[in-house]
N, C-alpha and C positions, 0 to 999 in steps of 0.2 A: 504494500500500500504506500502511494506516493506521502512524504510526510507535509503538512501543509505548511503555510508560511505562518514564521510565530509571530509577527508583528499583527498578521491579521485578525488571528482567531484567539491567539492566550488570551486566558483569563487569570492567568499566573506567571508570576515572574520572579528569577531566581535573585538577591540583590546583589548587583555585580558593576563593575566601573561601567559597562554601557547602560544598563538602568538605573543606578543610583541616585540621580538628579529625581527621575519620576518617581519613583517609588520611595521616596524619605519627605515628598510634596504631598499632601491630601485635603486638598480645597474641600473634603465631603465630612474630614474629620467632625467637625460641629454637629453635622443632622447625624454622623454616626454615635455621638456624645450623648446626642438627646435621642436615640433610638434605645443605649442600653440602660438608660433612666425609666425606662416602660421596665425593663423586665424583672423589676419587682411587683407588677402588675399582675394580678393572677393571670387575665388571659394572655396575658402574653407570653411568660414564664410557660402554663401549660403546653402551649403551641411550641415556644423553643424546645421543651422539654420531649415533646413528643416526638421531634423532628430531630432529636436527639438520641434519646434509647430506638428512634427504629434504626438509625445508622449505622447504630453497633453490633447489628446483627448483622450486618452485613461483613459479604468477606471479599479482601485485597486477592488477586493472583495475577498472573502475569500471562499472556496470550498475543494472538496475530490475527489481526483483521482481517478475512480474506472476504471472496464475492460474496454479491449478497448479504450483508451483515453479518456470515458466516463467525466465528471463534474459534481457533485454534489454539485450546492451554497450551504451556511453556511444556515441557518435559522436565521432571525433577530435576534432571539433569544440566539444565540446560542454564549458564548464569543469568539470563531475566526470571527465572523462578528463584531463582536465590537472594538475587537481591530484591527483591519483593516480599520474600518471605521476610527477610530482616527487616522493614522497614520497619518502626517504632517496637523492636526489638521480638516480633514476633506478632502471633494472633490477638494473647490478650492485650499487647500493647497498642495494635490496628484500632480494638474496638474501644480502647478509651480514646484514639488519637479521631477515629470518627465521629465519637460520641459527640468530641469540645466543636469539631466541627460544624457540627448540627445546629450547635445553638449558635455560634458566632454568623455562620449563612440565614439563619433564621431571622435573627436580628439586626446586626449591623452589615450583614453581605458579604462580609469580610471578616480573615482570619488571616495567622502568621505563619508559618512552621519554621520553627529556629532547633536546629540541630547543631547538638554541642560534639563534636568528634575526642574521643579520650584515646591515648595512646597506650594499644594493647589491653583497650576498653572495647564492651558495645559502644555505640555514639546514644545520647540522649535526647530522644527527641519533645518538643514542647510545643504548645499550640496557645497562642497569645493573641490576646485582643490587639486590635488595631488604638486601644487608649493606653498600651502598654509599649508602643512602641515611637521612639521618636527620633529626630537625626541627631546627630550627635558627633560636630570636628565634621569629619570625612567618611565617616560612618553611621553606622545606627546604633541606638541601645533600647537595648529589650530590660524589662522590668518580669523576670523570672523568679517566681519564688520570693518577692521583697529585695530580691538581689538586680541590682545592673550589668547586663552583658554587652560588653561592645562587639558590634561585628562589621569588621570592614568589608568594603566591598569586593568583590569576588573577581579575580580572573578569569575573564571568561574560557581560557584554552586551558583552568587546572579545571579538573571536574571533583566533586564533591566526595569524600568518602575517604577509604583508608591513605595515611601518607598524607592529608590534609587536617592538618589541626587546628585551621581559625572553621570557629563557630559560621555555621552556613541559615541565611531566613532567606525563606520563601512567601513572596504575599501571594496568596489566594482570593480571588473576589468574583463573585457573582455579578459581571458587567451591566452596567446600568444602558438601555438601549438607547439615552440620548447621548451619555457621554462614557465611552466605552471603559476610559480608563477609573472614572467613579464608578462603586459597588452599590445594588438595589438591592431591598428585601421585603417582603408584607410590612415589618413595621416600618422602614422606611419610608412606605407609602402609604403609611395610616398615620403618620405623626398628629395629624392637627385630629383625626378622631380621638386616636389615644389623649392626648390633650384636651379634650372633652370629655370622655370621660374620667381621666382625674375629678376635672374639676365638678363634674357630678358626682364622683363616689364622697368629695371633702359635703356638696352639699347633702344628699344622703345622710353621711354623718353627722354634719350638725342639727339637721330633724331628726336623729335618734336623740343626742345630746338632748335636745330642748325641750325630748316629753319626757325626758330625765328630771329635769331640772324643773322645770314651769313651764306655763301653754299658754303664760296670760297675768294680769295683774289681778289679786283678790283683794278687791274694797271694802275695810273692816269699820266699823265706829270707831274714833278716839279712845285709848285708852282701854281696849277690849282686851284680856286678860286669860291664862289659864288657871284654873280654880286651882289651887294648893293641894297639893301630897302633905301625907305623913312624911313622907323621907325628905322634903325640902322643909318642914319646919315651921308651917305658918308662912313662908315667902310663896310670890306666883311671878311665875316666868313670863315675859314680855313675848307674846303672840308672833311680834318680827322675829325675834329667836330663837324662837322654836323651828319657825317656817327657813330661816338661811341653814340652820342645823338639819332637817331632813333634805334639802336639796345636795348638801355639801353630800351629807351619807349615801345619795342616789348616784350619784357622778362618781364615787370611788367604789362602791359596790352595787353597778345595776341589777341582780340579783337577788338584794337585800328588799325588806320590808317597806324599807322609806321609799324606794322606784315605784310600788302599786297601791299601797295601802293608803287611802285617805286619812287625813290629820281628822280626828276628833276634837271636836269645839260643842262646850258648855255656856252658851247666853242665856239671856232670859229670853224671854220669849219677845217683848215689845221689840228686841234689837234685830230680829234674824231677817225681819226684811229690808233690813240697812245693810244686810254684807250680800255685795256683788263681784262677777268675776268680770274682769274684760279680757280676750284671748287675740290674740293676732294673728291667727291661723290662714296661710295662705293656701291657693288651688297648686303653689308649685313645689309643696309637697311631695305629693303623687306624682306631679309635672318630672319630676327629678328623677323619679324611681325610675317609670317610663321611659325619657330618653338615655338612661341607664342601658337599659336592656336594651333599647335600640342599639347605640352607639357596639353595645357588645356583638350584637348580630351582625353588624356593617362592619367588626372586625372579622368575625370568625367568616363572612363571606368577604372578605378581602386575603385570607390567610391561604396560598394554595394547596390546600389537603380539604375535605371532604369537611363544611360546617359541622355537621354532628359531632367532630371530635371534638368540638368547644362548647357545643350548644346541649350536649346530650345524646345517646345513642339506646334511653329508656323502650321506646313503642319500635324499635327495629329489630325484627328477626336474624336467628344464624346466617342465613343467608345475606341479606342486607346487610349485618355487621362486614362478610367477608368480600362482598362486593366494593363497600367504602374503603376497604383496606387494602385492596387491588388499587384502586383508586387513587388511594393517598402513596400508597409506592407508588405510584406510573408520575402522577405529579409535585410528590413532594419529595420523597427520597432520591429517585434513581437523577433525576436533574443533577441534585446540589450533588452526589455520590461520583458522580460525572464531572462533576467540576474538583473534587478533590484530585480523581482519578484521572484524567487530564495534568493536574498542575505537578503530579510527579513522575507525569509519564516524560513530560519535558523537560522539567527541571531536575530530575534524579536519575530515573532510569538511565532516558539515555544519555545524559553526559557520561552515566559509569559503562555503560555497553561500549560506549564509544572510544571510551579509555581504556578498557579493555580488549580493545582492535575488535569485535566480533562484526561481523563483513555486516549483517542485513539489522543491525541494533534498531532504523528506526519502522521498521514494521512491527516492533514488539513494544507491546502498549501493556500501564496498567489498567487492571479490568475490576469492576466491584462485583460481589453476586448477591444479588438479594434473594434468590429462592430462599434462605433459611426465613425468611422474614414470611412466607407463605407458605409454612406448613402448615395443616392442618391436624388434628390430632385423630379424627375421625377417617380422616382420609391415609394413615400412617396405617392402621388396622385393615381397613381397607385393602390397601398395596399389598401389604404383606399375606392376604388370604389370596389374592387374584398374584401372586407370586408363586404361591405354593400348588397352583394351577395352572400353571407355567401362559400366564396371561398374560405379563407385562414381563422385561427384562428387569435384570439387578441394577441397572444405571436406575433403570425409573424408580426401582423401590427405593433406591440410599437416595434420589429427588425427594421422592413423598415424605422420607423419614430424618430427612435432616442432614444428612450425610452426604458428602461429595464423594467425585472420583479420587481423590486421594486416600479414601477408606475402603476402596475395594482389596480382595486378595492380589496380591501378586501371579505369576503366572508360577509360581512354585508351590507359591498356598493353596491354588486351585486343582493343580495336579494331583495333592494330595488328598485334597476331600472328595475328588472323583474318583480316587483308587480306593478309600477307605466305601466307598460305598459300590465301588464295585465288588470288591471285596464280601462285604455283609451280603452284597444279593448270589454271591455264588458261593458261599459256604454251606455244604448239604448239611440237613436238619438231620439225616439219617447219622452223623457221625457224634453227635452228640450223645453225651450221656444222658437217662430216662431224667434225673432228676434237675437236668440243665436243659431241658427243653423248654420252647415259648408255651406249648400249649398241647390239644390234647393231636395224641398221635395221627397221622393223615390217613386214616386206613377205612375209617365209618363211613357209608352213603352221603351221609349229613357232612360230613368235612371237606366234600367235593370241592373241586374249585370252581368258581364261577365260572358260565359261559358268558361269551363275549353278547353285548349288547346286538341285538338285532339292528340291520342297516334303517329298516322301515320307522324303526322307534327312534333311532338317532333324525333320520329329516325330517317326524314328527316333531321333535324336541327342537329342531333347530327354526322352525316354523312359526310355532308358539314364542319362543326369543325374539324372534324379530317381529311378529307380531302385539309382542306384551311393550315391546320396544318403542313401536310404534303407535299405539295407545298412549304410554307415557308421556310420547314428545308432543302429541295433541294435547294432553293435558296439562304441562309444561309452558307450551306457550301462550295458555290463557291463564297461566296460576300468575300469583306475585313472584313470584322463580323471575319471568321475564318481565320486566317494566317494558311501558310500549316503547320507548329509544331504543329497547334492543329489537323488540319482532321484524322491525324491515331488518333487522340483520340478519334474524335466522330462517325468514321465506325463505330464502333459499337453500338449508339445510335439508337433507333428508327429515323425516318423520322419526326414523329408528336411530337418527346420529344427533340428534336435539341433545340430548343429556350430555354428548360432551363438549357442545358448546354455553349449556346454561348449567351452574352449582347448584343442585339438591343434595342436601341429607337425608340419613335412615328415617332419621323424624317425617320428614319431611313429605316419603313416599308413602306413609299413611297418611299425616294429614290431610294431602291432596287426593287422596285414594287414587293411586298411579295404576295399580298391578290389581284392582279389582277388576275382578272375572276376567283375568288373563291366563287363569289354570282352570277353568270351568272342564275342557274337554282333556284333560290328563288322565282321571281316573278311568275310562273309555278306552283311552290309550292303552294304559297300562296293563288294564286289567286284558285286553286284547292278545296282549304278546307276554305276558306271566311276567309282566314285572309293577314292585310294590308302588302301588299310586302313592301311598304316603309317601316315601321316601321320593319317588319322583317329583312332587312337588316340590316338598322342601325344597329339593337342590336347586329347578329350577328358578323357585324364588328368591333361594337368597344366593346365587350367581346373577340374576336380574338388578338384585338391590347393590351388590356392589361394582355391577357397571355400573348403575346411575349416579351411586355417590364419589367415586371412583374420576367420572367421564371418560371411563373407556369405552370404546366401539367391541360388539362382540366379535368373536371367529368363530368358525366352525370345528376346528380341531379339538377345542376343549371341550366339545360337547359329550367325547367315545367317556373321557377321564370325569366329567361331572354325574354321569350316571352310572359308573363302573359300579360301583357298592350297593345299585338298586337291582341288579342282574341277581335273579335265582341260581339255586346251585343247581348244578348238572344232574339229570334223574342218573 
């Protein structure tokens, strides 16, 4: 892949004597100032927070671009896997190094990476605000840990890494589309909302304050008086003092008795329609609360991830949860994950591929993977039964379950667990001693082996599957499964291949009753060619349920092995 030009497209720059000038300048510093002043805001903080822990699930490795948006991983062997593996000292160090990035693109658009290199050290890598970093002589100083690091600008023809021991920063930014070299974010372009709502959350607060405190003035007689205790002595306390003494108690403990309880007052009777209140109660009260909530909803729909994750995601089903979440990766993660993974694919990798002479360095790029960010737990159980029915391969199950190709067996670990079970299937039962045997001797009528499934019951069975298939994806595209944005999409899906374009659960195929009367003519079947209709159903039912929850498409191969154990013994 031709590599493009970095003046045109970086959104990262390594700081080095030719960008030094730009990159120690930041005319945006102020609105990025007043951007990380929101994120003691809850919705704000939630949203970084979010765009945060999803980052860290994601994983660094190193690959090649080919046609088509094709990917080709590195080979363990190969040095862009290695130095990619190393980057912030490993995996767990990636996901915290993703993590700071999450929030710093979330809110100011912008982040640092300053890697400290130690000699006959790992190097230490750090992720710093753009209000920690400033120019400093002919360099820049980063504010690390309460510590100041200088770091001079970089030669551009030394590349970064071992044998280089000044400190290396990299600015990362999510380019602003009118001025490329300034950084954008949601809060950056919510500032004057956010700034509205401050200043509603302070007036909020002071209408709590003030039904603490008082609602109003109460107009008493001259001279109006609390009658005397025994424990005061014959003396009565001045009515104004009493009343500054329960507000003062309300304001340091609104919990307490003084914040609800009404004062008790003893007059005579001539005086009670002398005491009034006057209250100043305005309509912008509630005015406040209201454009409260607003302002929070014109963030969370300004925020690029799916409102519900700020607003609530109470009245949304399994389904709708997992569709948002699709969702908020396509648009919130894999972007900014891209912009990390981009800024060290230029500014790391390959200066070190390059210094390490390897001929084709700039077709190898870093790559992020967010599958772990969408596994499902339900769908993990799932793989693993339509695995053991040789319905999906082992790449797809360690997809489903969390796991990448670097957790397969090797081709030496798989040799052996094909020998070990070739092995147990050709070791005669007959050589066994009586009391090391599985079970009872193969010699009775009844111990027969099964005969093999009838052809005519297998293209019965395989019939009803695409039949019961095809019922489901009719009911599919009228359930909530499909909101009407997706149905032009999937006209043109088969009827029997709907489920693996739309997510249903187990739940899911009862509620909408998918597979009702889709086994009505099995028993018929069955009992036709002397095999058990119970058991036939079953299988085919719940082979049906986890294509659907599953979205795989059936075959016809697994249909001989899904009915083997309904086959009668041999007369």
């Amino acid at each position: 892949m031709a590599k493009p030009h970095r003046e045109l497209v970086a959104a990262a720059a390594r700081y080095s004597q030719r960008t030094a000038k730009r990159s120690a300048q930041n005319p945006a510093k102020s609105v990025q100032e007043r951007a990380w002043s929101f994120y003691r805001t809850p919705e704000v903080r939630s949203f970084a927070n979010w765009i945060a822990n999803a980052m860290s699930g994601a994983h660094l490795y190193a690959g090649r671009l080919g046609p088509g948006d094709s990917i080709t991983k590195a080979p363990d062997n190969h040095p862009a896997a290695r130095i990619v593996s190393e980057i912030a000292g490993g995996r767990d160090g990636q996901a915290q190094l993703l993590r700071e990035y999450g929030r710093h693109l979330a809110v100011a658009g912008e982040g640092w990476t300053v890697v400290r290199p130690r000699e006959n050290k790992v190097p230490t890598w750090h992720v710093v605000s753009v209000l920690e970093m400033s120019a400093k002589g002919k360099g820049l100083e980063a504010q690390i840990d309460g510590s100041p690091i200088t770091i001079p600008a970089a030669d551009e023809d030394t590349a970064p890494g071992p044998g280089n021991l000044d400190p290396v920063a990299i600015r990362v930014w999510d380019p602003s589309p009118e001025k490329h070299l300034e950084a954008d974010s949601p809060v950056i372009g919510s500032l004057d909302e956010l700034e509205e709502l401050r200043l509603l959350g302070a007036a909020v607060r002071a209408v709590t304050l003030s039904r603490l405190t008082g609602r109003g003035i109460l107009i008493v007689p001259k001279g109006t008086r609390f009658p005397s205790t025994p424990v005061q002595g014959g003396a009565e306390d001045d009515l104004i003092d009493i009343l500054m003494e329960v507000a003062e108690t309300a304001i340091k403990d609104p919990g307490s008795a003084a914040a609800t309880v009404p004062i008790i007052l003893e007059v005579p009777a001539e005086m009670v329609g002398n005491i009034q209140k006057l209250t100043f109660e305005s309509n912008f009260d509630e005015l406040a609360i209201k454009l409260r909530e607003e302002n929070i909803r014109r963030f969370a729909t300004a925020a690029d991830i799916p409102a519900e994750f700020l607003l609530g995601m109470g009245s949304i089903n399994h389904w709708g949860a997992w569709e948002l979440t699709a969702e908020a990766i396509r648009l919130g993660i894999e972007p900014r994950l891209s912009v990390v993974t981009h800024a060290y694919t230029e500014n790391w990798l390959h200066p070190l591929l390059e210094s390490e002479r390897v001929p084709d360095f700039e077709e190898w790029c870093v790559l992020g993977d967010t599958a772990p960010l969408r596994v499902r737990t339900n769908r993990s159980e799932t793989a693993l039964k339509l695995f053991e029915l040789k319905a999906i391969s082992g790449k797809a199950l360690r997809r489903e379950t969390g796991f990448d190709e670097a957790d397969a067996p090797d081709a030496a670990e798989q040799a052996e667990r094909d020998q070990e079970e070739q092995d147990q299937e050709e070791t005669p039962m007959d050589n066994l001693p009586v009391d090391e045997a599985p079970g009872e001797p193969d010699t009775l009528p009844a111990a027969a082996a099964p005969r093999p499934v009838p052809e005519a019951v297998l293209a019965a069975a395989d019939a009803l599957i695409w039949a019961a298939l095809s019922a489901a994806g009719r009911k599919i595209k009228n359930s909530p499964a499909c909101p009407r944005s997706n149905r032009a999409r999937v006209q043109a899906v088969d009827l029997d291949h709907i489920h693996t374009e739309v997510p249903v659960t187990n739940e899911q195929v009862d509620q909408w009753r998918l597979l009702d009367g889709a086994w009505s003519r099995v028993p018929e079947i069955a009992v036709r060619y002397g095999i058990d209709p119970e058991c036939m159903t079953a299988s085919l039912d719940s082979y049906v349920r986890d294509l659907i929850a599953a979205r795989v498409a059936h075959e016809y191969g697994i249909v001989p092995r899904l009915l083997g154990d309904c086959s009668p013994a041999a007369a």
